[in-house]
FIMARGU-891314 format. One record per residue (C-alpha): residue in three letters; chain; x, y, z. Coordinates in Angstrom, 3 decimals, always signed. Layout:
BEGIN
<drenke 'ala' 'A' <X Y Z>>
...
// end
This chain:
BEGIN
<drenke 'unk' 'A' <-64.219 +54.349 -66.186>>
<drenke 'unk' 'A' <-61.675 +51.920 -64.740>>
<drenke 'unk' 'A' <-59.826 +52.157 -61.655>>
<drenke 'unk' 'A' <-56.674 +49.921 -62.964>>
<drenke 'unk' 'A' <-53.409 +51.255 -63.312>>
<drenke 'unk' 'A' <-51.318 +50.932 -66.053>>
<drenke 'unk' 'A' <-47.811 +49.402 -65.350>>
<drenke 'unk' 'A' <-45.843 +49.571 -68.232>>
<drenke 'unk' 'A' <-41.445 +48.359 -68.282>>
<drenke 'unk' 'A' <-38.495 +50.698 -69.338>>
<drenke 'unk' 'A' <-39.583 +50.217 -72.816>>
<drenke 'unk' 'A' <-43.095 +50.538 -72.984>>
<drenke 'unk' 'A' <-44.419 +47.654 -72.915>>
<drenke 'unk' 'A' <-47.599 +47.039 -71.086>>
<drenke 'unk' 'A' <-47.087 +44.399 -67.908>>
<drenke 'unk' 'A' <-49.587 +42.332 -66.275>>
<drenke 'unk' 'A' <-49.526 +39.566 -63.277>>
<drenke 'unk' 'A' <-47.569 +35.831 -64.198>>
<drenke 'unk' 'A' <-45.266 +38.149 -67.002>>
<drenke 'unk' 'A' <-41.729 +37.278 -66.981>>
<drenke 'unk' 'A' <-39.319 +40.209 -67.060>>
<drenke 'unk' 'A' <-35.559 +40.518 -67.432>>
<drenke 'unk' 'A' <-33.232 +43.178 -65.642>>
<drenke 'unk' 'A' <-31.452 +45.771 -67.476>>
<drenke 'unk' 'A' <-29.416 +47.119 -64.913>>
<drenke 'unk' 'A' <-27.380 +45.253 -62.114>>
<drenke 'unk' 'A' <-29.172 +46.222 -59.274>>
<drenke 'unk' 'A' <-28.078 +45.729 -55.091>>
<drenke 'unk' 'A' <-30.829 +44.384 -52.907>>
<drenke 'unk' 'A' <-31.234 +46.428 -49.871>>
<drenke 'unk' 'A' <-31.054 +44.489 -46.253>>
<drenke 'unk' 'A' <-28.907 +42.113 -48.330>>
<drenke 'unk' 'A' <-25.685 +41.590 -49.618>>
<drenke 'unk' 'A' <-26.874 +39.889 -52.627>>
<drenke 'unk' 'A' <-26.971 +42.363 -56.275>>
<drenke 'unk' 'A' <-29.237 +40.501 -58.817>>
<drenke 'unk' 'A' <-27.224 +40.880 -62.443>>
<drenke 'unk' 'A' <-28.116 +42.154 -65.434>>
<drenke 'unk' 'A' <-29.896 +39.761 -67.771>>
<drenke 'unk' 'A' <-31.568 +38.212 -64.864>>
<drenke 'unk' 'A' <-34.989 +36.629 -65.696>>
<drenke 'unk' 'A' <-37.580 +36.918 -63.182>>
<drenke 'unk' 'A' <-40.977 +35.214 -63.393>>
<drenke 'unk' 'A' <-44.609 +35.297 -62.200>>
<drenke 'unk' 'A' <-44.343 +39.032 -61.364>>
<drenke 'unk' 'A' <-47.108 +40.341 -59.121>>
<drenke 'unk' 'A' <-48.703 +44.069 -59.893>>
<drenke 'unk' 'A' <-48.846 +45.985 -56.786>>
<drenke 'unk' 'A' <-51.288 +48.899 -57.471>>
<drenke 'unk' 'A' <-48.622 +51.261 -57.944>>
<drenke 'unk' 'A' <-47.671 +52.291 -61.704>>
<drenke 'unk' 'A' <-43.795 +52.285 -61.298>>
<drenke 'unk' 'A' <-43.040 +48.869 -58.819>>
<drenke 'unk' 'A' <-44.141 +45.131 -59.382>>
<drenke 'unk' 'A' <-43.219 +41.859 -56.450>>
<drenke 'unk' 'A' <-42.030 +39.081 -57.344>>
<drenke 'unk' 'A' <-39.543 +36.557 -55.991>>
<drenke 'unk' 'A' <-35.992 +35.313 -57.390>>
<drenke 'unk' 'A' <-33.948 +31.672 -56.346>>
<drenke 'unk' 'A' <-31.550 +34.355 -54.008>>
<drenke 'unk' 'A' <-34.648 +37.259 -52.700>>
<drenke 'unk' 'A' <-38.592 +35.765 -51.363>>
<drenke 'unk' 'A' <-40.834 +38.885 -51.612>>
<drenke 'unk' 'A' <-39.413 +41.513 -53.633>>
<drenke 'unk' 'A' <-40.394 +44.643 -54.701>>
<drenke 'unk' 'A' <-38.522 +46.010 -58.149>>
<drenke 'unk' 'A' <-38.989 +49.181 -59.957>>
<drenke 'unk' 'A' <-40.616 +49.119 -63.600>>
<drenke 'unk' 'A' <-37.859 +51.483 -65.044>>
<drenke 'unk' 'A' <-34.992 +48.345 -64.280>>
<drenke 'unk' 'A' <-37.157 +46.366 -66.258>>
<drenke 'unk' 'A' <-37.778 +44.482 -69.706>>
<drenke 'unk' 'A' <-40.412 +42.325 -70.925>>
<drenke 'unk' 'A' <-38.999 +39.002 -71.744>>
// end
């Protein structure tokens, strides 16, 4: 028995740390008045623990946390 969630992207696919996804939705950063595009690539994610979020980091947001269902693996 394994503790390890599962995080898995807006198709399906399974995700784990250092995977490179791509947004499928523009999307408006809160605190900010930056909105990251659709299409935009974003590597190294980082799994947090929960199944629907992952951090990672983009040239315009440090420390970000996205949801899964926004998501695509590239």
């Amino acid at each position: 028995m394994t503790d390890e969630v599962i995080v898995k992207d807006s198709n399906g696919a399974e995700l784990a740390d250092g995977d490179a996804v791509t947004l499928i939705k523009d999307l408006k950063v809160k605190g900010t008045s930056e909105t990251l595009k659709r299409g935009t690539l974003v590597k190294n994610i980082r799994l947090t623990g929960k199944p629907g979020e992952i951090e990672c980091s983009t040239k315009q947001v440090k420390g970000l946390v996205l949801r899964t269902e926004f998501l695509k693996k590239a």
